[in-house]
C-alpha positions as CSV (number, residue, x, y, z in Angstrom):
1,X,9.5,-96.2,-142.0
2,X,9.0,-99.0,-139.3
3,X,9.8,-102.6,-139.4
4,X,7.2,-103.8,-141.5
5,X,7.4,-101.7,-144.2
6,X,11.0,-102.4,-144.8
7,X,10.6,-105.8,-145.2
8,X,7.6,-105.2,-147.4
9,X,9.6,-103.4,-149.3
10,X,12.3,-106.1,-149.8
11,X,10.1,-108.2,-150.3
12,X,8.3,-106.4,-153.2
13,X,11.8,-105.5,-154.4
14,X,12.7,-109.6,-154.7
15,X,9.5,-110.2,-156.3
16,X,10.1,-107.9,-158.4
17,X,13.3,-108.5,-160.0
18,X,14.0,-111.3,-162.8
19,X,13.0,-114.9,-161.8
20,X,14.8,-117.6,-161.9
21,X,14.2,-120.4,-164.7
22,X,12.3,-123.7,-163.5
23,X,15.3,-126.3,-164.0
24,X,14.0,-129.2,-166.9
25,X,12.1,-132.1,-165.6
26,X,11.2,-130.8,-162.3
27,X,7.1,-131.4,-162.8
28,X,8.0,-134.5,-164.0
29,X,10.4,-135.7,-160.6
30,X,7.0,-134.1,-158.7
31,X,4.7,-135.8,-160.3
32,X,7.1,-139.1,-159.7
33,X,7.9,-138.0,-156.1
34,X,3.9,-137.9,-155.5
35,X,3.2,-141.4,-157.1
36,X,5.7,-142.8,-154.9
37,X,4.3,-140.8,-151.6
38,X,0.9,-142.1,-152.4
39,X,1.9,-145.6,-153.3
40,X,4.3,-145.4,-149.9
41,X,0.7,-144.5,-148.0
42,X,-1.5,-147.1,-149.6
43,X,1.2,-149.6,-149.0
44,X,1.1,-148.4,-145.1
45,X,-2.6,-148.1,-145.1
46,X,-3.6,-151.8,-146.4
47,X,-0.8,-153.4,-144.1
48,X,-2.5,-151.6,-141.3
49,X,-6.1,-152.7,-142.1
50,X,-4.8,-156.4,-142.6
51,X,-3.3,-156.6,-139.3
52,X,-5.7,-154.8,-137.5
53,X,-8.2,-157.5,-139.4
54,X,-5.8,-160.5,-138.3
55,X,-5.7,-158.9,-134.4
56,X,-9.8,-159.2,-134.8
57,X,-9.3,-162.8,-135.6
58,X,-7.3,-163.8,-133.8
59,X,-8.9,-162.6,-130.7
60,X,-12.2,-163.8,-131.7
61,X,-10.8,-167.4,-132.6
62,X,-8.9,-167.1,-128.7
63,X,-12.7,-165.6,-127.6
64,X,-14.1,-169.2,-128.7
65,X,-11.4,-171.1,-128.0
66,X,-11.2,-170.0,-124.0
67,X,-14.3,-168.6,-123.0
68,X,-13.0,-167.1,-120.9
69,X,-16.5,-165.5,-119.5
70,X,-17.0,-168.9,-118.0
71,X,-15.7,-169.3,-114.4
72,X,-12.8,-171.7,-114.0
73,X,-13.9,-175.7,-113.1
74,X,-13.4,-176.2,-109.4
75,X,-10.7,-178.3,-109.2
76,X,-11.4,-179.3,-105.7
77,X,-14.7,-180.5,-103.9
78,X,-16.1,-177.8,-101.3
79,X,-15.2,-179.3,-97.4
80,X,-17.6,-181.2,-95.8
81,X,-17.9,-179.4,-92.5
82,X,-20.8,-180.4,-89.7
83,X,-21.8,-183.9,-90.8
């Protein structure tokens, strides 16, 4: 009999013995333990879509605000050379 078998075998001996009883209110703490998980990820989700809204803003409210595609005013007046 090689490796695999053996455990195979334990296996099907485990499965096959009496099962253990499901302890009171555990579908109830799962169901509870899932409402909470998904509440925990729509909580997450929405703060991450509201900031990532507000970054958008803001950057488009800094966007108008600078301009910064325009070239900076010359704050000096070219030389006058060979007059």
């Amino acid at each position: 009999m090689s490796a695999p078998d053996r455990k195979e075998d334990a296996v099907r001996r485990m499965l096959d013995g009496p099962h253990p009883l499901v302890p009171p209110g555990l579908t109830a703490r799962a169901v509870a333990r899932g409402e909470r998980t998904l509440a925990h990820r729509r909580f997450v989700r929405a703060t991450a879509l509201t900031l990532a809204a507000v970054a958008v803003l803001v950057l488009v409210v800094w966007g108008v605000v600078a301009q910064p595609w325009l070239p900076p005013p010359a704050s000096t007046t070219p030389p006058l050379e060979g007059w």
